[in-house]
C-alpha positions in Angstrom: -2.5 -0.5 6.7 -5.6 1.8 5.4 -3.2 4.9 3.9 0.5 5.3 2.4 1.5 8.9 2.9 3.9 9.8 -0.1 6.8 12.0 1.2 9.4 13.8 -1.6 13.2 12.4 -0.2 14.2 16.0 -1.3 12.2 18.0 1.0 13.9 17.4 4.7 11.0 19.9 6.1 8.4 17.2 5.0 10.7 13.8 6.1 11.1 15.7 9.2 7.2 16.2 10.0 6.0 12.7 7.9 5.4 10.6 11.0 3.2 13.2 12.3 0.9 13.4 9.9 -1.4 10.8 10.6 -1.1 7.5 8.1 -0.4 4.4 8.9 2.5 4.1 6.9 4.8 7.0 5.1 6.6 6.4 1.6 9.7 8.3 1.1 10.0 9.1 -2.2 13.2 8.9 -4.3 11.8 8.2 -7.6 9.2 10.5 -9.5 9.0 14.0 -6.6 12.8 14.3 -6.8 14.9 16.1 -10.1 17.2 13.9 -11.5 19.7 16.8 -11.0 18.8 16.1 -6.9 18.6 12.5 -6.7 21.6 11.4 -5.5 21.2 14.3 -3.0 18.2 12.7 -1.6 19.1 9.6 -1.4 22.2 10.4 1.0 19.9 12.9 2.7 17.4 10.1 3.2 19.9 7.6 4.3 20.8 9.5 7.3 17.3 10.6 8.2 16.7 6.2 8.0 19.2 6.1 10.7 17.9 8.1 13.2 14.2 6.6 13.2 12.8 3.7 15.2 13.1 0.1 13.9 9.4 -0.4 14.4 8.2 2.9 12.4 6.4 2.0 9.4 8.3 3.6 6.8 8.6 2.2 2.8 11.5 3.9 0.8 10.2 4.2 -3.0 13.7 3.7 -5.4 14.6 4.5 -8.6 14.4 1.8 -11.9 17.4 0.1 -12.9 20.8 0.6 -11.7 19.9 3.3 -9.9 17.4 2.1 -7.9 19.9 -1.3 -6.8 21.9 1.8 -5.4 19.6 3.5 -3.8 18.2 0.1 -1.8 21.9 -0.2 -1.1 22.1 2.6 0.0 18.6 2.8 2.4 18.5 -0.6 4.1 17.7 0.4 7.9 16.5 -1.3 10.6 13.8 1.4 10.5 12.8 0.4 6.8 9.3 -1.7 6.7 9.8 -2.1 2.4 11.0 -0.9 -0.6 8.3 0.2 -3.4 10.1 -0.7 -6.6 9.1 1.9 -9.3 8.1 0.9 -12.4 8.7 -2.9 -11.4 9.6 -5.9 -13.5 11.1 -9.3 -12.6 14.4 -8.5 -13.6 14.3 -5.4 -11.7 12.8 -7.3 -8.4 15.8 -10.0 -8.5 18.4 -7.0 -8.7 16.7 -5.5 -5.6 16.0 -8.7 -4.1 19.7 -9.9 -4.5 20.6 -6.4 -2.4 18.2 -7.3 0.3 19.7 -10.7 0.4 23.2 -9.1 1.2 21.8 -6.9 3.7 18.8 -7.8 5.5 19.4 -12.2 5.0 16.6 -12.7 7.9 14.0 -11.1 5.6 12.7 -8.2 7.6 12.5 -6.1 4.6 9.6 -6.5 2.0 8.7 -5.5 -1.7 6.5 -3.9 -3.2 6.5 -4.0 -6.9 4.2 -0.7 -7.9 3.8 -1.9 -11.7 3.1 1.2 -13.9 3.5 -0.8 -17.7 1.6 -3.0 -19.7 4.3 -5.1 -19.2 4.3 -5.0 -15.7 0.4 -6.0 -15.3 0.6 -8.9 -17.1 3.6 -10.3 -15.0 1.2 -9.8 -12.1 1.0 -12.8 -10.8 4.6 -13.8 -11.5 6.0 -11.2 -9.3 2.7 -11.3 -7.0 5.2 -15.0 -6.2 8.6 -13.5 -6.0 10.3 -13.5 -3.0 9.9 -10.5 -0.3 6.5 -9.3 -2.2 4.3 -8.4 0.4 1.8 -6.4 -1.6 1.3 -5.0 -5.3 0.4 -1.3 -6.1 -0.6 0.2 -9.5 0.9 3.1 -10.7 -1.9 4.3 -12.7 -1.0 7.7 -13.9 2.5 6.0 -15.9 -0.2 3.2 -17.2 -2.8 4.8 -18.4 -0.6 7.2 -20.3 0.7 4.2 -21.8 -2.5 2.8 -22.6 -3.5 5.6 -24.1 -6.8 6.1 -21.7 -8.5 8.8 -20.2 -10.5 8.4 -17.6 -14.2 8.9 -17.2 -16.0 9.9 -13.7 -16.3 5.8 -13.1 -13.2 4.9 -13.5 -14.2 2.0 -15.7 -11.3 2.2 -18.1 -8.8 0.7 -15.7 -11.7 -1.9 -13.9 -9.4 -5.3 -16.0 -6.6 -3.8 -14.9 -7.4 -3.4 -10.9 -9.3 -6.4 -11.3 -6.3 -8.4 -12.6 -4.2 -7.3 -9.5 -6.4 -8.0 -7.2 -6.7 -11.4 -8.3 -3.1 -11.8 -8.9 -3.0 -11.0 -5.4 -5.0 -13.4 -3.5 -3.6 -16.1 -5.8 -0.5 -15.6 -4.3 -1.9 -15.1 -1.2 -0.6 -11.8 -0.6 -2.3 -8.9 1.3 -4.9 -7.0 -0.8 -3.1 -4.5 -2.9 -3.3 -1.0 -2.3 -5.1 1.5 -4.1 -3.3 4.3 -6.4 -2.6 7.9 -5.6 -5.6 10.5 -6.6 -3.9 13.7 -7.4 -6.4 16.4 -7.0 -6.3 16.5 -2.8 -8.5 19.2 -3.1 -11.6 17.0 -4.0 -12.3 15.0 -1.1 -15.9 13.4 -2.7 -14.3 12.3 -5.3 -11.6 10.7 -3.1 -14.6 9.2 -0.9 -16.3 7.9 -4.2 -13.7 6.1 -6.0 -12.2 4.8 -2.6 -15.3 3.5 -2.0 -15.7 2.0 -5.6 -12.2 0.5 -4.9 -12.9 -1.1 -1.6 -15.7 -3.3 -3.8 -13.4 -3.9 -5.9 -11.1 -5.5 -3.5 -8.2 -3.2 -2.8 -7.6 -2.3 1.2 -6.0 0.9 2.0 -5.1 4.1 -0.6 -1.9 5.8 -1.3 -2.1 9.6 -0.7 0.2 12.5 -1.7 -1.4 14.9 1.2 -2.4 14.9 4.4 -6.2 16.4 3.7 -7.0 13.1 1.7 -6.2 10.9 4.7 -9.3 10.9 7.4 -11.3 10.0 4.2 -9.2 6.9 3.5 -9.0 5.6 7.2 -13.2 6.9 7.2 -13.7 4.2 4.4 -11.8 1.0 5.1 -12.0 1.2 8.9 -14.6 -1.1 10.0 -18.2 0.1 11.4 -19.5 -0.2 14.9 -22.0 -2.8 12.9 -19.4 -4.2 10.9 -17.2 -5.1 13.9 -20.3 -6.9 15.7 -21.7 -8.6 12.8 -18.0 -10.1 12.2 -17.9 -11.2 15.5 -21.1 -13.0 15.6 -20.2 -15.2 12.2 -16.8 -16.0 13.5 -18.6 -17.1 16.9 -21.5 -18.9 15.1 -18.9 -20.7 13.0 -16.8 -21.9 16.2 -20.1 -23.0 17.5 -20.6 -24.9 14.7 -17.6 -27.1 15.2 -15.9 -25.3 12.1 -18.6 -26.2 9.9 -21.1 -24.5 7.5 -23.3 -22.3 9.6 -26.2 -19.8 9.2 -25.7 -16.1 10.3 -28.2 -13.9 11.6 -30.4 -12.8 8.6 -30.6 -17.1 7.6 -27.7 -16.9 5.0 -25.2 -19.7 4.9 -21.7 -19.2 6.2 -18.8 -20.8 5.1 -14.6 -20.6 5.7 -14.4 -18.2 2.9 -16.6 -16.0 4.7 -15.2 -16.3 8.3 -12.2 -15.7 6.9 -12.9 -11.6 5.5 -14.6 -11.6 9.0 -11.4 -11.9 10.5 -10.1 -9.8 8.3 -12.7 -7.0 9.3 -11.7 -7.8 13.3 -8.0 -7.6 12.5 -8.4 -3.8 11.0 -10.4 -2.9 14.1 -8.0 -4.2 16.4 -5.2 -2.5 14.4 -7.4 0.9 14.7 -8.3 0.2 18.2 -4.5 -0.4 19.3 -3.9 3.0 17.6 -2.1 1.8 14.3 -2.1 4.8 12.9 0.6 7.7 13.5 -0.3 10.8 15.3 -3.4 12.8 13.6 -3.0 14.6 10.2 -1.6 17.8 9.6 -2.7 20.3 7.6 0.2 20.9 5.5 0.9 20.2 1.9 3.1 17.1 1.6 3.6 17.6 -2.2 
């Protein structure tokens, strides 16, 4: 999955038009867009819109921290629901969750993602990178860098450890690669196209959005080229030729597993695109 569409669980105009808007995957919010005077509101409100969508749509359901957010997976486990984003994660909050999801979905088809926002929270990493039902991490980097006390420049370089760790932390555990954080001004779409990029180096696949406008710039950078497609296939044929051994590609260079392997990872995003992956195209209305 290249984008995560953020959708308020308060707004019923918005959960009504999300799946039309384009990502590849839709988070309804219950946490941070929703007044605490409206949450329980939502979460009823979002129960019942759960109920009415496909199984196979790819929807995530952000919850609240602590008791709350055990009700609100309680109350939001749906045959429709890909994951739950765990807000401001820790391991004790990811064994309450996980002890819901246990209860309610015992055949696993519900995964977490712990979206860790504290210093606390990166350096479990790699702990809850190995918990059960985690599937992928995020960062919530506005919460963290607030709590580190950093502002960020035009490079970004202040939080390069911390992506860096999580990235790692993640193909340790052999996880998919984590997904990048929200940018909040959706008006400045080189800026998006710059630091996507920057964070594609860095090893994150796919970018969490808060509105539609940011999305064809997200699926622009981590789908796969025309070039990128065929040079992927040619290494992954090359290496087959060569009996599963070390092989040379096309510019002389030596080709190992490690390398086949992101070439299949470059084929499997093209298929996915391909096959049509992502929902219909994106609106032009504000999500947030």
């Amino acid at each position: 999955m290249r984008s995560f569409l953020y959708v308020p669980g308060n707004r019923p105009q918005m959960l009504a038009s999300a799946l039309r808007r384009g990502a590849d995957a839709i988070i309804v919010d219950l946490e941070d867009a929703v007044p605490p005077a409206e949450k329980d509101a939502a979460r009823a409100a979002v129960a019942t819109w759960l109920a009415d969508q496909q199984p196979d749509a790819p929807i995530f359901v952000r919850v609240n921290v602590g008791d709350r957010g055990v009700d609100d997976a309680r109350a939001v486990v749906a045959p429709a629901v890909r994951g739950l984003v765990v807000a401001k994660a820790s391991p004790d909050q990811l064994s309450a969750v996980t002890a819901v999801l246990d209860d309610l979905d015992p055949a696993g088809a519900v995964s977490l993602v712990p979206l860790l926002e504290t210093p606390q929270a990166i350096l479990a990493a790699a702990a809850m990178a190995h918990a059960p039902r985690v599937a992928r991490l995020q960062i919530g980097e506005a919460d963290l860098a607030a709590e580190l006390g950093v502002a960020l420049g035009e490079d970004e370089r202040e939080l390069l450890f911390v992506r860096s760790a999580v990235v790692l932390a993640s193909a340790a555990a052999g996880l998919d690669p984590p997904a990048a954080a929200v940018t909040t001004d959706f008006r400045d779409l080189d800026a998006l196209r710059r630091t996507t990029l920057a964070l594609k180096r860095l090893g994150f696949r796919g970018r969490a959005c808060i509105h539609p406008a940011q999305l064809p710039v997200v699926h622009d950078v981590f789908t796969p080229t025309p070039a990128e497609v065929a040079e992927a296939r040619d290494l992954i044929a090359r290496f087959a030729a060569a009996g599963g051994g070390v092989c040379l590609d096309a510019r002389g260079r030596m080709v190992d597993q490690a390398v086949v392997r992101d070439a299949r990872r470059v084929l499997a995003l093209a298929v996915g695109e391909t096959a049509g992956n992502r929902l219909s195209r994106p609106g032009s209305g504000p999500i947030l």
